[in-house]
N, C-alpha and C positions, 0 to 999 in steps of 0.2 A: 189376557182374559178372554173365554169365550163368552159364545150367546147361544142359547135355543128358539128357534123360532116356536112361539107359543098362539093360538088363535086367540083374536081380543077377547071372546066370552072368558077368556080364561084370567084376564087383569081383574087382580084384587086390591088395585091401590085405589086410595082416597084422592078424586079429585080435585079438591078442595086444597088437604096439605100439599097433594104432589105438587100442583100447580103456583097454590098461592103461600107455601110455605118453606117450599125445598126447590123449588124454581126451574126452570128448565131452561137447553138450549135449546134454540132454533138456527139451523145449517141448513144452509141451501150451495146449491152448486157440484163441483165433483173436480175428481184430481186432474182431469184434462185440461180444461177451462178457468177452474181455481174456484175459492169455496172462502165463505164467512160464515161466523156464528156471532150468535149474541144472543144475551140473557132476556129470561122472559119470567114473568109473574101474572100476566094476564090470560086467561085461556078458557077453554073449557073441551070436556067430552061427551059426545052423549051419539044422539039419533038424530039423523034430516035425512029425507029425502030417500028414507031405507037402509041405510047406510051405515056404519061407524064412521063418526065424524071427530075431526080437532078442530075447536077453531083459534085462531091466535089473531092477534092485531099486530102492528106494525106502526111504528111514525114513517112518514117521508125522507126523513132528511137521516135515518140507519143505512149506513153500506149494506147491510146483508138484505134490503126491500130489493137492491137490484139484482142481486141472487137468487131472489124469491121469485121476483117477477117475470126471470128469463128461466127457467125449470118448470117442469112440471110435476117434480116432486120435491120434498127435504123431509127432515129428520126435527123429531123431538127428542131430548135425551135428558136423562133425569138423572139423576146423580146423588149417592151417598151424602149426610152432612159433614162426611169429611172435606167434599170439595167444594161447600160455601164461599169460602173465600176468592177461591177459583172462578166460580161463577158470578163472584160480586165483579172480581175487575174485569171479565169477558163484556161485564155488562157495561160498565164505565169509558174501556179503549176502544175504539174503531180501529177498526181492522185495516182500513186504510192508512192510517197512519204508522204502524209497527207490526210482526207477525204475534200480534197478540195470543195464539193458538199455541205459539210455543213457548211462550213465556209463558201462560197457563199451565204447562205443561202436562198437556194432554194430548192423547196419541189419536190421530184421525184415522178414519175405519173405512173402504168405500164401495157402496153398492154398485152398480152400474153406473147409476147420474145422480147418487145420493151421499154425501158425506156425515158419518156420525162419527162417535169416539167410542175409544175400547174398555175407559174409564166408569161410562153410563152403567146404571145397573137397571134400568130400561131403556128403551130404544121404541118408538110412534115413526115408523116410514108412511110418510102420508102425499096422498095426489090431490093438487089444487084440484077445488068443484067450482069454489066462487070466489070470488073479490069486490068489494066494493068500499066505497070510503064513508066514514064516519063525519056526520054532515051536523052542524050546530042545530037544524032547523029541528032534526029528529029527536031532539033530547025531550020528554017530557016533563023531567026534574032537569030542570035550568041550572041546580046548585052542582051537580054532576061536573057540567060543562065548564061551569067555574074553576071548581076548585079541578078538573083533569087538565082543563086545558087554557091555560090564562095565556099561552103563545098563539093558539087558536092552530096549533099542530097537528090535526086531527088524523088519528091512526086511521090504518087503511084495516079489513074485515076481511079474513082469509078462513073461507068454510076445506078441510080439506079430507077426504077418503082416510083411514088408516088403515092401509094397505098389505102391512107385515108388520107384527111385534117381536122383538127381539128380546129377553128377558135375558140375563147374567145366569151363567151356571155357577 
């Protein structure tokens, strides 16, 4: 499968379904060093700072935050509802524990220091801007806090550039 690089003005997708209904992954790392993904449903796109922005959050205790955190770029990739299933169990195994990437069976793709799949029928190459961690104190609906986070696991807040779009031909 190829891709076209397309400029973001040009994404006509819903970020609302893409994100919060057909889900995405998030990859960090690259074929030298080694690379993890995992599933995401939490997100957003928009404007800061001048910018096109993603931002995703993250827990602590995901193998691919140490991916994330040692890079200064990764990959969103969004995927046909054919591969639902596909990305339920990427979301489920750690990577640490089995090559879950090929048991998904999907084919990784790699920029310079960015790994995506050839499966995606888009592709977000994005460069960290920020990070910060999601703290109880900031909550101002308390019930938020509750019901996201009764381990008190609070994701980390990753603002990041969208750098190159890659769109499926």
């Amino acid at each position: 499968m190829s891709f076209k690089k397309i400029a973001v003005e040009e994404l006509t997708c819903n970020p609302f379904t893409m994100i919060g209904k057909e889900w995405m992954l998030v990859t960090a790392g690259n074929e030298k060093s080694g690379y993890n993904t995992m599933t995401a449903s939490w997100g957003g796109l928009g404007i800061n700072w001048n910018k096109p922005v993603a931002t995703i959050y993250i827990r602590p205790q995901r193998y691919t935050k140490q991916f994330l955190d040692e890079k200064e770029t990764f990959s969103l990739c969004v995927f046909d509802e054919d591969y639902k299933a596909q990305l339920g169990y990427l979301g489920r195994v750690s990577g640490k524990d089995e090559d879950k990437i090929q048991k998904a069976g999907i084919t990784p793709q790699f920029t310079e220091d960015t790994t995506y799949f050839a499966e995606a029928k888009l592709v977000l190459i994005c460069k960290k801007l920020y990070r910060a961690p999601i703290v109880p104190e900031g909550f101002l609906d308390k019930e938020i806090d509750e019901l996201n986070y009764p381990q008190k696991d609070y994701h980390d807040l990753y603002i990041a550039e969208i750098i190159d779009v890659l769109k499926r031909d």
